[in-house]
Backbone bond lengths (Angstrom), bond angles and torsions (degrees), N, CA, C in turn:
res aa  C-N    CA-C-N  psi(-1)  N-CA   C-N-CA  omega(-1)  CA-C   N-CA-C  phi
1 X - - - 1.465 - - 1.528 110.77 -
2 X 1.282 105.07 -37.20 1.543 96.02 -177.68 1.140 118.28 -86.11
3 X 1.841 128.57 -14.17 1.519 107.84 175.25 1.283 90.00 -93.01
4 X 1.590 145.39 10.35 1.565 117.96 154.71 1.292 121.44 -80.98
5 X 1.055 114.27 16.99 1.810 132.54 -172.30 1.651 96.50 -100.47
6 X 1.551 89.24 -72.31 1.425 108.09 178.09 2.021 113.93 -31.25
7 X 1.601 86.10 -58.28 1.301 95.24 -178.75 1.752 116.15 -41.39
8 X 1.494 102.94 -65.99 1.323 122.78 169.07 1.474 119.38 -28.99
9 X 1.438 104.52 -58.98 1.593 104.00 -172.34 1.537 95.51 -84.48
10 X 1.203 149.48 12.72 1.334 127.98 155.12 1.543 127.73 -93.83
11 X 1.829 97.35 -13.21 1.164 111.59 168.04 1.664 107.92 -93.12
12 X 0.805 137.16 2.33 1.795 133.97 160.19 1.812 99.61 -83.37
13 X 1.208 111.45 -45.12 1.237 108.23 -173.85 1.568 99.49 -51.12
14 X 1.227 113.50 -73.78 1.529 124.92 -166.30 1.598 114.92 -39.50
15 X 1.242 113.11 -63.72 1.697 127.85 142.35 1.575 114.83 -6.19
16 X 1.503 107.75 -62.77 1.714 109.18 -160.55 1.702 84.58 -102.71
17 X 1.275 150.77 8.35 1.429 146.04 165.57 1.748 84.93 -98.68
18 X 1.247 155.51 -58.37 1.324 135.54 -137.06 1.766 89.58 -86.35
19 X 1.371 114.91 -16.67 1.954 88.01 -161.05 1.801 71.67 -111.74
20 X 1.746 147.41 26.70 1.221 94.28 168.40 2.023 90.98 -100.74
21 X 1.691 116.80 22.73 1.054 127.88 -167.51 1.143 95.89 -110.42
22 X 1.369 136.83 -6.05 1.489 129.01 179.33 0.988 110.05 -70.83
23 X 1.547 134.61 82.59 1.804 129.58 -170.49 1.845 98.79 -53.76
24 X 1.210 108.96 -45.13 1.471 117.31 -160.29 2.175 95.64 -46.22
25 X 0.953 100.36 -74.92 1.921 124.50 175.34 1.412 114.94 -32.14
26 X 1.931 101.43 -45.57 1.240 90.80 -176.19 1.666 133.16 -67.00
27 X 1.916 83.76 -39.26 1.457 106.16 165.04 1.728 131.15 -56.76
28 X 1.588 120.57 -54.75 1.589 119.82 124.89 1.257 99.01 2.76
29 X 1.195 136.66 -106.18 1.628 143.76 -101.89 2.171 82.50 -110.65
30 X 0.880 140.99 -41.54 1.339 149.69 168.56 1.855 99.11 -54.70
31 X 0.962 111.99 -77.87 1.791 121.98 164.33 1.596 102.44 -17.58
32 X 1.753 117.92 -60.81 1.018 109.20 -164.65 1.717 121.72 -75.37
33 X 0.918 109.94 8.22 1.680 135.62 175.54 1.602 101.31 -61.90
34 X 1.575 108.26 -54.51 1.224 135.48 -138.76 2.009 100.71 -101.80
35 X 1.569 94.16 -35.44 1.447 78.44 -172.60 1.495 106.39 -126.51
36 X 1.325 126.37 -175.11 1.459 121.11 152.60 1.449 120.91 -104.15
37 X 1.410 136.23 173.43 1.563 109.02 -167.25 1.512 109.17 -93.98
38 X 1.145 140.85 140.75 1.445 129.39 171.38 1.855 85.65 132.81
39 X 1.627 63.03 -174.58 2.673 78.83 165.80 1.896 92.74 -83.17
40 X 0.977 79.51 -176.31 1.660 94.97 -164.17 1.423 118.48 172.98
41 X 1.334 128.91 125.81 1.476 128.84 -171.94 1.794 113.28 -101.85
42 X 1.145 129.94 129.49 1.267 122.17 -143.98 2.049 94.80 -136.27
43 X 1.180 101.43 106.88 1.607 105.91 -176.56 1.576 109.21 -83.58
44 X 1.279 126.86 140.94 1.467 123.75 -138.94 1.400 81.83 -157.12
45 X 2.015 107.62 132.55 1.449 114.79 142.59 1.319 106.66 -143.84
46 X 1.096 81.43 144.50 2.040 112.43 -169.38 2.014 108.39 -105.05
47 X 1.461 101.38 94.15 1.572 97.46 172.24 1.510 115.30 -91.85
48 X 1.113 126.64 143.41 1.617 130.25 169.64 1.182 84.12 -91.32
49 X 1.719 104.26 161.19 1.813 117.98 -159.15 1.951 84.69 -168.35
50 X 1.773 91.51 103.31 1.939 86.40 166.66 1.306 103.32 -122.45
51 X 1.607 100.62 124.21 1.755 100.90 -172.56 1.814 119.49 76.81
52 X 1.173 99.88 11.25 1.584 106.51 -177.76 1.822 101.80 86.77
53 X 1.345 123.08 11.86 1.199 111.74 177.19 1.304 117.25 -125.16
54 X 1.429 111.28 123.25 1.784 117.76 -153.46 2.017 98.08 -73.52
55 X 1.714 97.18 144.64 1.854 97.74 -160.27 1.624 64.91 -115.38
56 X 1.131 124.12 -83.68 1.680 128.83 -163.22 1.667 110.73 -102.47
57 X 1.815 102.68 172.10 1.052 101.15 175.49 1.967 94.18 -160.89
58 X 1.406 117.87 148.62 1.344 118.06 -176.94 1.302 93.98 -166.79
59 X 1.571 88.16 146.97 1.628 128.32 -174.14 1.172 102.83 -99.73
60 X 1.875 114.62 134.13 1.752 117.42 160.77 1.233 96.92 -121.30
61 X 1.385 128.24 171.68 1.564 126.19 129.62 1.404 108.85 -112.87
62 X 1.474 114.26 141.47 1.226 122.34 -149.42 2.263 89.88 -116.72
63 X 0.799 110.20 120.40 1.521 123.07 165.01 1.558 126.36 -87.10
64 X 1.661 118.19 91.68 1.500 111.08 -158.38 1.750 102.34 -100.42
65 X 0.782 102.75 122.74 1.983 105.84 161.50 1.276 120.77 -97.99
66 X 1.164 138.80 143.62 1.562 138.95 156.70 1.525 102.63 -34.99
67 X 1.296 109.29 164.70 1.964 120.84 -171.52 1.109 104.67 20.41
68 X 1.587 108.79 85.68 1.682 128.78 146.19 1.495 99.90 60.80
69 X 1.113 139.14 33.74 1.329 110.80 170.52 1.477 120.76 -115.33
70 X 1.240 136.85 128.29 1.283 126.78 -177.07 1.273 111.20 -132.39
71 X 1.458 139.10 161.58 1.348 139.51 152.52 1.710 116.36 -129.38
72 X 1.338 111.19 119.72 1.739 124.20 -174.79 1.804 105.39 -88.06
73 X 1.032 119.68 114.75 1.369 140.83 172.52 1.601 105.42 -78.12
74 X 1.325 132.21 100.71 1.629 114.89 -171.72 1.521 91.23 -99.78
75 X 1.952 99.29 125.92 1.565 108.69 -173.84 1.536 122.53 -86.58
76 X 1.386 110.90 -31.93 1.453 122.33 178.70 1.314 118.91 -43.48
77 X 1.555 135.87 155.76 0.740 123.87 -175.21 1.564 133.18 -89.48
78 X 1.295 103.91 -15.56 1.605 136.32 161.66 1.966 106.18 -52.68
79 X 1.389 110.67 -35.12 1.351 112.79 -173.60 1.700 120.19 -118.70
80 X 1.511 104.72 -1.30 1.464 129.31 -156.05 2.138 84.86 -65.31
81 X 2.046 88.79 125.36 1.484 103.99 163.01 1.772 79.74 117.23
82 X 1.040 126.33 -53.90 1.255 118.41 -156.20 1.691 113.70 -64.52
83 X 1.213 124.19 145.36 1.568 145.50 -167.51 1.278 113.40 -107.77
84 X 1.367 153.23 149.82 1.189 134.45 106.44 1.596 120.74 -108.89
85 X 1.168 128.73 171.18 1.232 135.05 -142.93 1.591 106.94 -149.11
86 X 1.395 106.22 129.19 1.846 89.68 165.96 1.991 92.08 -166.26
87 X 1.436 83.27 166.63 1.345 117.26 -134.56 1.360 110.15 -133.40
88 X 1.251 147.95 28.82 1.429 143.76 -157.92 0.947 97.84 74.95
89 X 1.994 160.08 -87.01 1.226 103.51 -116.38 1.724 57.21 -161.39
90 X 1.683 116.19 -12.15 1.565 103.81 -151.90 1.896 87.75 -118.49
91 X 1.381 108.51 135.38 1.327 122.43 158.79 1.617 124.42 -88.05
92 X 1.559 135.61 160.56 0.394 147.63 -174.05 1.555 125.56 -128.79
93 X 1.041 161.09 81.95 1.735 141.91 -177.74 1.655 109.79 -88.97
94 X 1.776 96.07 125.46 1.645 103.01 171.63 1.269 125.60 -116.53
95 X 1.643 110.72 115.04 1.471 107.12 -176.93 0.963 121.98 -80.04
96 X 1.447 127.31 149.57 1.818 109.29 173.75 1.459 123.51 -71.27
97 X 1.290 133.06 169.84 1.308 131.23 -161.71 1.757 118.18 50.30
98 X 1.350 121.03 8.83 1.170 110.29 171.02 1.709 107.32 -123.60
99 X 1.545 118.72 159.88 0.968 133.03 171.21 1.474 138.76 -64.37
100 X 1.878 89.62 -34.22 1.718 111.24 -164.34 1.288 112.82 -97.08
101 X 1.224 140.78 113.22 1.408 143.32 162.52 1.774 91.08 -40.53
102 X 1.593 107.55 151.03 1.285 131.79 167.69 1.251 107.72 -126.15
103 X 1.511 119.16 98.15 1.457 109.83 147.74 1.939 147.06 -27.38
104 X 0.953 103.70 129.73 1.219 120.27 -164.69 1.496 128.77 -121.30
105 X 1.432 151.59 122.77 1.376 130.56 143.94 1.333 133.74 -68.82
106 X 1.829 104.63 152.94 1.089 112.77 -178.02 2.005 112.51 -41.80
107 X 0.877 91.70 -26.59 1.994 109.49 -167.26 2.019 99.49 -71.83
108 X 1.150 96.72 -42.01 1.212 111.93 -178.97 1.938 122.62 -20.49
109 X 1.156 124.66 83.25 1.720 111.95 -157.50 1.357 113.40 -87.94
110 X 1.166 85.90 138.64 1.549 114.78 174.01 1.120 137.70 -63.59
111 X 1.280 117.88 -51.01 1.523 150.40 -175.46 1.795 99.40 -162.10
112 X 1.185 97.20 146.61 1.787 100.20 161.44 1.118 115.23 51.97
113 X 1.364 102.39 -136.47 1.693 117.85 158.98 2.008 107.84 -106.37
114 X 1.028 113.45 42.61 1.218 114.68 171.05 1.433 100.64 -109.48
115 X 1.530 127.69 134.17 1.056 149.78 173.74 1.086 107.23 -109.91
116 X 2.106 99.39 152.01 1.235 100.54 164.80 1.159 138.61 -42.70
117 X 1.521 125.69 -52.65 1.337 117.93 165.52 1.545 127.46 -72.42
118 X 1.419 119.80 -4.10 1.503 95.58 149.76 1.521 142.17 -76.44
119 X 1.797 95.33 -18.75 1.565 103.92 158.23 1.578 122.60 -71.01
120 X 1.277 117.97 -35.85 1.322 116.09 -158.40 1.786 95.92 -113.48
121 X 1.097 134.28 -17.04 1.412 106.99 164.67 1.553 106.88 -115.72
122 X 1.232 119.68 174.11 1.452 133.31 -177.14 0.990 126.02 -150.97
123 X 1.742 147.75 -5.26 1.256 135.30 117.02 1.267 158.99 -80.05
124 X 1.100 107.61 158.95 1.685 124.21 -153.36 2.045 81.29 -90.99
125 X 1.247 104.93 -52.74 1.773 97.92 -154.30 1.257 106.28 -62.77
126 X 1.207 126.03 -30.63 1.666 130.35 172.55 1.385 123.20 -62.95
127 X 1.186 119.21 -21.87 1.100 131.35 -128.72 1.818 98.08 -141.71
128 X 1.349 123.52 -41.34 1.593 111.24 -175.95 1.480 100.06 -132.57
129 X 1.599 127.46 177.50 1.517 134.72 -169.92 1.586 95.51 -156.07
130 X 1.302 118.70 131.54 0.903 102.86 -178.21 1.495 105.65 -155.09
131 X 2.020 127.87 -129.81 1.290 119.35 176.14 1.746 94.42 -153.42
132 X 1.135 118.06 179.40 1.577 130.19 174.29 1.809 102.85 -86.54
133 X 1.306 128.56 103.75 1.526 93.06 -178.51 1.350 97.80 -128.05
134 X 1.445 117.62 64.73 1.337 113.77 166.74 1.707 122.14 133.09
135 X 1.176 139.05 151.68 1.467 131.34 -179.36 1.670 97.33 -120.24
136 X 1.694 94.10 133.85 1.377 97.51 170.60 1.704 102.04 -134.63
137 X 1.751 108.62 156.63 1.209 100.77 154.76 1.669 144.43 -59.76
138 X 0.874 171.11 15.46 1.598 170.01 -138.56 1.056 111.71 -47.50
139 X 1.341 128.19 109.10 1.703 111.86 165.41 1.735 122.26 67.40
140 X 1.607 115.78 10.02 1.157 125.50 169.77 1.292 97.00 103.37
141 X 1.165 133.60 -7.15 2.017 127.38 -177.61 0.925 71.93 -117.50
142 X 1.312 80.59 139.86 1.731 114.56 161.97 1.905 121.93 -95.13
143 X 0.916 107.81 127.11 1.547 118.50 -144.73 1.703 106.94 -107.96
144 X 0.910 124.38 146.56 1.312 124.67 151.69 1.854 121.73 -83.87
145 X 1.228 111.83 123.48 1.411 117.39 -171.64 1.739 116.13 -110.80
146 X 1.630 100.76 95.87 1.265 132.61 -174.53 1.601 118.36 -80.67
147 X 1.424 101.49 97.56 1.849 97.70 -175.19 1.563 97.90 -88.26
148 X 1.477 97.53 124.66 1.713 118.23 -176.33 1.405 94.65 -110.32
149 X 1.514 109.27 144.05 1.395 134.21 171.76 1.969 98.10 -120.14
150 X 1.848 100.04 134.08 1.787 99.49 155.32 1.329 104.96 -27.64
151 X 1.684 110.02 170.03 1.953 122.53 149.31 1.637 84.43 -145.34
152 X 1.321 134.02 -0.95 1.397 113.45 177.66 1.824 118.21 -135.21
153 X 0.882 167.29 94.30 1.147 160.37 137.28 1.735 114.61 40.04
154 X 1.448 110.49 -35.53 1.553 109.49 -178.40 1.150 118.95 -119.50
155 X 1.477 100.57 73.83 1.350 126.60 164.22 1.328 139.86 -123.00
156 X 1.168 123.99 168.81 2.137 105.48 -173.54 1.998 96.37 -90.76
157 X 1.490 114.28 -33.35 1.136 107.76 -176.74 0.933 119.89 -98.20
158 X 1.833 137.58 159.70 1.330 134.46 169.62 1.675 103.09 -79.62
159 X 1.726 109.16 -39.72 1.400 106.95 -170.99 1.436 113.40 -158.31
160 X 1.152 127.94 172.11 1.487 97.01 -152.14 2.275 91.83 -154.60
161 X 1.016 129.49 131.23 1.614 123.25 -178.15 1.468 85.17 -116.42
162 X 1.998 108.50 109.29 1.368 106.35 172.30 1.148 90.06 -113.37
163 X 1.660 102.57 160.73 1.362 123.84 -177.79 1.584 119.63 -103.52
164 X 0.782 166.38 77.67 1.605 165.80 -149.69 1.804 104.87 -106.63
165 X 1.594 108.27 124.19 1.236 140.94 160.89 2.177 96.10 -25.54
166 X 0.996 129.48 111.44 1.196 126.25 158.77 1.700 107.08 -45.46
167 X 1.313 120.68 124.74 1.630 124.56 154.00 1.212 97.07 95.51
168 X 1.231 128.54 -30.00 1.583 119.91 -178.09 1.642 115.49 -125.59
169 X 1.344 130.76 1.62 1.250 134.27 135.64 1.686 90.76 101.90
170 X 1.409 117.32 7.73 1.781 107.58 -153.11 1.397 78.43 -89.43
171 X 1.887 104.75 155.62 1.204 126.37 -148.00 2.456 74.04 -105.19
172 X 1.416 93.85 138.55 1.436 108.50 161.48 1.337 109.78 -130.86
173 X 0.860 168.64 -85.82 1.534 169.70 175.65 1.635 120.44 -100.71
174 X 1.421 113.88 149.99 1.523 122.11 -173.60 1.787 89.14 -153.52
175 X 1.018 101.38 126.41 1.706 127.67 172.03 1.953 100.21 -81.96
176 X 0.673 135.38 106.13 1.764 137.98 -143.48 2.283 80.99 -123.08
177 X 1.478 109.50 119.20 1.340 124.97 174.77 1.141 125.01 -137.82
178 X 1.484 106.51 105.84 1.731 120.92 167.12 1.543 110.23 -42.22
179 X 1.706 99.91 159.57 1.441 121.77 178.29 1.468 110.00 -48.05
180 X 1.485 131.34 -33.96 1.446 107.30 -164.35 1.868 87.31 -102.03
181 X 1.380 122.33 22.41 1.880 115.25 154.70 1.570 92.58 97.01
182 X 1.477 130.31 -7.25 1.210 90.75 172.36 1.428 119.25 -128.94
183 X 1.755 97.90 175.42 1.993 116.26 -142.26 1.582 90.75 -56.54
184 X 1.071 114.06 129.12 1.744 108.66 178.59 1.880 90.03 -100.92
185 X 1.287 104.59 -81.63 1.719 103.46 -175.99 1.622 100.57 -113.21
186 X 1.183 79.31 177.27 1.784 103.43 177.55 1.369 108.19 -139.76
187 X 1.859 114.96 123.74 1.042 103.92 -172.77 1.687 99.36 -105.09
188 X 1.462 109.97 174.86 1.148 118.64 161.78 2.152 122.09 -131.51
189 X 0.908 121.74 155.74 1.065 126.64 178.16 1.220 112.83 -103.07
190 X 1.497 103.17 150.86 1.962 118.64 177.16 1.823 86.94 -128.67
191 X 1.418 100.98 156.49 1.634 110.33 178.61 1.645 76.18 -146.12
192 X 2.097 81.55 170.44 1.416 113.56 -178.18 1.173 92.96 -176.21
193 X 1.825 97.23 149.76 1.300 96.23 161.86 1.948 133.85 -92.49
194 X 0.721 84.91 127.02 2.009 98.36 -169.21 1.408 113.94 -111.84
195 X 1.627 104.81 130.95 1.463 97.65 -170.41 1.550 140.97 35.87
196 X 1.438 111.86 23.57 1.370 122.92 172.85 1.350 114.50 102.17
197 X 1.551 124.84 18.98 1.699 131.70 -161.40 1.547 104.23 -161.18
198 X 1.069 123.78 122.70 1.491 119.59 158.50 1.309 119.68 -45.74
199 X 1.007 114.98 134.75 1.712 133.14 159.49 1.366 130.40 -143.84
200 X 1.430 115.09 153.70 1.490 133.38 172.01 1.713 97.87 -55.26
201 X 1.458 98.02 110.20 1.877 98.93 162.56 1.072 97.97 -97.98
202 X 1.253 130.51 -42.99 1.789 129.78 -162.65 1.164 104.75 -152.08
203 X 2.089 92.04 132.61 1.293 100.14 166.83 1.704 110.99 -126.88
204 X 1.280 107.89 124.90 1.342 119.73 178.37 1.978 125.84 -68.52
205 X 0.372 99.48 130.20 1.989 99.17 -178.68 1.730 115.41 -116.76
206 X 0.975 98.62 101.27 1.653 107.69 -167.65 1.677 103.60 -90.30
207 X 1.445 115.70 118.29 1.582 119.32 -171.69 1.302 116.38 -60.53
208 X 1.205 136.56 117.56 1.796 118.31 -165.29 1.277 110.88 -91.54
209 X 1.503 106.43 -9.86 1.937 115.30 -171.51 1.513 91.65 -102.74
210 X 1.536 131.06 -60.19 1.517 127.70 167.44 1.247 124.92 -82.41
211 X 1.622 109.57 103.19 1.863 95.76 -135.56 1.946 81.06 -92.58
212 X 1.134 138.74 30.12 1.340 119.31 175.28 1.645 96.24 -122.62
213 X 1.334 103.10 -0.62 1.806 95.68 177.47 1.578 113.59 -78.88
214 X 1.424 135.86 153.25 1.367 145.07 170.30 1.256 104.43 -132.31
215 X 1.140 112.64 124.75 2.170 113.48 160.92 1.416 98.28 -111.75
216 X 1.638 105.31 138.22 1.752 108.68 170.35 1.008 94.30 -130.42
217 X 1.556 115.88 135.80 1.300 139.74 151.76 1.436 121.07 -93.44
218 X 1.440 103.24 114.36 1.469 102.98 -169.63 1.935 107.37 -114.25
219 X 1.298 108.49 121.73 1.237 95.14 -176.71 1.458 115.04 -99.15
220 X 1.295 108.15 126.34 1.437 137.14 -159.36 1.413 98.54 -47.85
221 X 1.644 102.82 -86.69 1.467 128.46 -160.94 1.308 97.67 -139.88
222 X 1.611 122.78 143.67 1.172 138.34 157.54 1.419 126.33 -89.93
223 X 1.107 153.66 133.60 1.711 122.60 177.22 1.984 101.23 -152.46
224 X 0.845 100.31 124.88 2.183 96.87 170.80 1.813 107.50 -43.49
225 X 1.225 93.11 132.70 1.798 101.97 -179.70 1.489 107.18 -172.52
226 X 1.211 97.01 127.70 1.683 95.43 178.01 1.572 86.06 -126.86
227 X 1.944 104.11 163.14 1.448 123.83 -156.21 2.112 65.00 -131.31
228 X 1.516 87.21 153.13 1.410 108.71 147.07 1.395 122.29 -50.49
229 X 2.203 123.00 144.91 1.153 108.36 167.47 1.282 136.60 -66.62
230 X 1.462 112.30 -11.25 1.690 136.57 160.83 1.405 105.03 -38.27
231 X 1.153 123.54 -68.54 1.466 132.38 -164.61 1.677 115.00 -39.36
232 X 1.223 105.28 -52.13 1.113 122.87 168.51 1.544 146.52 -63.68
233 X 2.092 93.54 12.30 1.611 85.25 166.01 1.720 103.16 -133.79
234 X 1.211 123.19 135.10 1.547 117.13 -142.78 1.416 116.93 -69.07
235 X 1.411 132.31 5.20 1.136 136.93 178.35 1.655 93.27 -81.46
236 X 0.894 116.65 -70.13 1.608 123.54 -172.28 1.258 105.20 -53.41
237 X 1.539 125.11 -29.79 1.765 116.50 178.75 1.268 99.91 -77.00
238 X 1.026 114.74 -35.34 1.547 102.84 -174.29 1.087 131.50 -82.76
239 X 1.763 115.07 11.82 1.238 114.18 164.04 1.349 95.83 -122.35
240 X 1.407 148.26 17.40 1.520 135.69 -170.56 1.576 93.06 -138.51
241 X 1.088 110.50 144.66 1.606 129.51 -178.59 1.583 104.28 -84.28
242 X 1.029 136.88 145.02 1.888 144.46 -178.97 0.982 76.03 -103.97
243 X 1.766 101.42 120.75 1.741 148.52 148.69 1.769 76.24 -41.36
244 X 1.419 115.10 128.23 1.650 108.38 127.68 1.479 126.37 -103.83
């Protein structure tokens, strides 16, 4: 009786060690913090913060589709008309009164240290591959510490050490690293509960080279919305206005 016990509890162990190694799942289930499932339109403000004292602040609405596609509406009035656009791997910037899409990188900033692709994309599982390499505390939770490598070219990071909440997958810190390896920002996460589910309201980005700069991205409102597949290729955005 007791090595069928034995047996048992070494097979739960093995079980709850293989999925907290599933990088693919964890990221999934971390992602879902971040998004809702479907397209979805996502209202966004981005404050710069030097010394804890806010210099700027700007509004997007961000337009998400399934497979990489997004379009950023810049709301402020300093930027009002302007677009950006992306596409799998390729960005786009649209000025008003002009015809020509302008290419862009994911790196490309927005505000602060907020980049285009931290406004306009939002997963980790699409987007990085990586391994489990270690548990650390953060902030009093104790975390699982996930070393992520790129898998695509159109991204803001080369590589990324996220941290995930043990048992509940919620994303608390990611060490965010450019192509030549070093720590550019560090983000942090805020949750709440919304509509009956935890989620990321705010994520903070702490400058690691300007160590008194902060960018927060605070996400407004979430809501289901899909745009036409038209919208999404920049000749046609740039002559048609996004229905909101």
């Amino acid at each position: 009786m007791f090595d069928r016990f034995a047996v048992l509890a070494v097979g739960l162990l093995a079980a709850a060690s293989a999925w907290a190694n599933d990088v693919p799942s964890l990221l999934k289930a971390a992602d879902d913090f971040r998004l809702v499932s479907g397209a979805m339109v996502v209202d966004t403000q981005v404050e710069v913060l030097k010394s804890g004292a806010l210099e700027k602040e700007r509004r997007y609405t961000v337009f998400v589709k399934p497979g990489r596609k997004s379009i950023v509406l810049f709301k402020s009035p300093s930027e009002a008309g302007q677009k950006m656009l992306m596409t799998g791997d390729d960005f786009w910037l649209l000025m008003p009164g002009t015809g020509r899409p302008i290419r862009v990188t994911p790196q490309q900033k927005l505000l602060g240290d907020a980049s285009t692709g931290d406004i306009a994309t939002m997963t980790w599982a699409e987007d990085y591959a990586g391994s489990v390499a270690g548990e650390e505390t953060i902030d009093g939770k104790p975390c699982l510490k996930l070393a992520l490598t790129a898998q695509r070219s159109g991204v803001s990071y080369a590589r990324i050490d996220l941290y995930l909440a043990k048992g509940s997958s919620e994303p608390v810190r990611a060490d965010l690293y450019v192509a030549s390896d070093k720590l550019a920002k560090r983000a942090s996460f805020e949750l709440d509960k919304i509509d009956g589910r935890r989620q990321v309201t705010v994520m903070r980005l702490e400058d690691q080279i300007q160590k008194a700069r902060e960018t927060v991205i605070r996400y407004v409102s979430r809501k289901p919305k899909s745009l036409p597949d038209e919208m999404y290729n920049p000749m046609f955005l740039s002559r048609n206005d996004v229905k909101e």
